[in-house]
C-alpha positions in Angstrom: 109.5 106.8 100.1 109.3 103.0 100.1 105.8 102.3 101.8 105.5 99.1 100.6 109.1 98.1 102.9 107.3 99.6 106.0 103.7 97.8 105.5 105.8 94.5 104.8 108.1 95.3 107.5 104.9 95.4 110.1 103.1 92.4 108.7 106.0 90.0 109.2 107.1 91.6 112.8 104.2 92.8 114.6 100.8 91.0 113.7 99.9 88.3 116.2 97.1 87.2 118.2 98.0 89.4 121.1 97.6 92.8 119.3 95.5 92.2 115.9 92.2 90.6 116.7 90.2 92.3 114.4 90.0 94.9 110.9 89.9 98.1 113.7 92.8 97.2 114.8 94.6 96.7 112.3 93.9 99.7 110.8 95.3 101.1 114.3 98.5 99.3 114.8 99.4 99.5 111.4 98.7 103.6 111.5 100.4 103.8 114.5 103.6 101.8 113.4 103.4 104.0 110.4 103.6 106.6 112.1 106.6 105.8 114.2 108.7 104.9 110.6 107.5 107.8 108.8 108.3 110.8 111.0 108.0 113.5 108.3 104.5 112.5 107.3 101.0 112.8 108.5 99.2 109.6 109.1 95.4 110.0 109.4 92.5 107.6 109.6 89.7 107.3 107.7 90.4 110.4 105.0 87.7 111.5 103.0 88.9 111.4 99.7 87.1 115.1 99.3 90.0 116.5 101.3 92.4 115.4 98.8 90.5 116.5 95.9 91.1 120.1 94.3 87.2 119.3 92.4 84.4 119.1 95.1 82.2 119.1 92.4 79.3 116.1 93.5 79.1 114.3 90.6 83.2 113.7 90.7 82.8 112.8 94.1 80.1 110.4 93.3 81.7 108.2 90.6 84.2 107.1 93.4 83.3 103.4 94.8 83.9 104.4 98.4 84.3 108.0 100.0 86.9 106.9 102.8 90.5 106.0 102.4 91.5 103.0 105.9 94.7 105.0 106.1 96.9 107.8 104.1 100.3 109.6 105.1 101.1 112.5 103.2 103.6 115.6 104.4 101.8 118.3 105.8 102.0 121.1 104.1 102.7 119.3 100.6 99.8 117.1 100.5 99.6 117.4 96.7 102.7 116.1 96.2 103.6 113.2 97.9 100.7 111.0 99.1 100.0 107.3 99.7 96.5 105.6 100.6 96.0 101.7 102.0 92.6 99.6 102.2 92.6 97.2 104.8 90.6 93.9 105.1 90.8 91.1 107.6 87.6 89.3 107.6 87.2 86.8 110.7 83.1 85.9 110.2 83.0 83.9 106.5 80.7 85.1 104.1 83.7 84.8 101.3 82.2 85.5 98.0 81.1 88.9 99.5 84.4 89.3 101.2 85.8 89.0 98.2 84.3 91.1 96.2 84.8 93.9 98.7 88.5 92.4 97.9 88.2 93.4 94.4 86.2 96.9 95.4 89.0 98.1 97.2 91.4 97.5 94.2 89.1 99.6 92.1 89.0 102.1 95.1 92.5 102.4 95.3 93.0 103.0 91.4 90.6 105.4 91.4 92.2 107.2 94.4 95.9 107.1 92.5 94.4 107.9 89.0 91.8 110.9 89.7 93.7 111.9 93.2 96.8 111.6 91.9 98.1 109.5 94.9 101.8 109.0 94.7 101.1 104.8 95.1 98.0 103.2 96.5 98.2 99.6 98.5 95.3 97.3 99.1 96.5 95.0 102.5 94.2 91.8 102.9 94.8 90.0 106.2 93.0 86.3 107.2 94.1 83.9 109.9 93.6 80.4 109.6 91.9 80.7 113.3 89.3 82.8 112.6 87.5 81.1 109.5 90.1 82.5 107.4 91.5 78.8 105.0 88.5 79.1 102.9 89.9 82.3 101.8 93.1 81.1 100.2 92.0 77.2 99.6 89.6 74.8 99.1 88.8 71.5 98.1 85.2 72.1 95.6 86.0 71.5 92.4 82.7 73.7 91.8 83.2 77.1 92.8 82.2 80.4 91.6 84.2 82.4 89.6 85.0 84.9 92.7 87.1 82.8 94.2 89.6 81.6 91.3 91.0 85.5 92.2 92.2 84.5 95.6 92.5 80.3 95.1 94.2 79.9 91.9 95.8 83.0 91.2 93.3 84.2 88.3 94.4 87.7 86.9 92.5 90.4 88.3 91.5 92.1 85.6 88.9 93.8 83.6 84.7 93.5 84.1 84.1 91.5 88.0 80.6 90.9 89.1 79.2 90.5 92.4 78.2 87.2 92.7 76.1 88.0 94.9 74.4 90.9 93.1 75.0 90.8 89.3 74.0 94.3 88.5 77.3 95.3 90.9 80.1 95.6 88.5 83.8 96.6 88.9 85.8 96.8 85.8 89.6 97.0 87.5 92.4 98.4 84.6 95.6 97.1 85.4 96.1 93.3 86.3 97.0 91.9 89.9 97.3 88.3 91.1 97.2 86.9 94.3 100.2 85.9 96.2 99.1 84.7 99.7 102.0 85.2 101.9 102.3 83.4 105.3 103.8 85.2 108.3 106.5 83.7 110.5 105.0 80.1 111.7 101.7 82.0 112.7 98.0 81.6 111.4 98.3 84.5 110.0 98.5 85.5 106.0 98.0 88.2 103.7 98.5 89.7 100.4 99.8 93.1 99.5 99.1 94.7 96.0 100.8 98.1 95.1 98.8 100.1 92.6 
């Protein structure tokens, strides 16, 4: 199953103004668009990764960076074969260099998910629009910035140790490398990025 086509497939013909207005919704449009495409498969909200997980031992459960998966479709009665999780951002209220380190948490979320869950592929969706405070995300001017944003300005690999920048004892070390490709969708405000772990 080609996800990835279907999550593309809704970003470039159904987000706009009218029906994506903020992160809830869409986290709603995109679940119910999924599951319209993907007939033989469960979509669910907000999944506990605990229902997924054949060791409900705390301690496993601990070690994961955040306990709820935005969306995941999975058949039914196979759920331990052929599974798929997506994070969802779309930030509309500034506060970048924590926004983007939630960016980078929910990479490290999602390889955790497809490495200890053994999710068939994991996807981590950012959305901003440049109408809702969302140009400092992808650009800006300052030659002095911290090193948080190079991820999502420059295209800086996404790899290894990353620290909060706004709490240096919060680290996430991320294994395989990523780069930021900000896509723009169909003369709108809108643009995002789609990574497939």
């Amino acid at each position: 199953m080609n996800i990835k086509k279907h999550i593309e497939m809704f970003a470039r013909t159904k987000i706009n103004n009218d029906n994506i207005y903020n992160e809830f919704s869409l986290q709603h449009e995109l679940g119910f668009y999924l599951r319209e495409e993907l007939k033989s498969f469960k979509v669910e909200f907000e999944r506990n990764v605990k229902f997924f997980s054949d060791n409900q031992d705390e301690n496993f459960l601990k070690k994961f960076v955040k306990k709820e998966m935005d969306i995941v479709a999975y058949k039914e009665n196979t759920k331990n074969l052929e599974k798929y999780a997506i994070e969802l951002k779309y930030p509309t209220n500034g506060a970048y260099p924590r926004r983007m380190f939630q960016f980078v948490e929910d990479i490290k979320f999602m390889e955790q998910v497809k490495d200890e869950l053994g999710f068939t592929k994991t996807y981590c969706l950012t959305l901003i629009s440049d109408s809702q405070k969302g140009i400092p995300f992808r650009y800006c001017s300052r030659k002095n910035e911290g090193e948080i944003y190079h991820y999502f300005r420059n295209n800086k690999e996404i790899h290894g140790k990353i620290t909060n920048p706004l709490n240096i004892s919060e680290v996430h070390d991320i294994k395989r490398k990523f780069s930021i490709e900000w896509q723009r969708i169909n003369h709108t405000n809108f643009w995002y990025y789609l990574l497939e772990i």
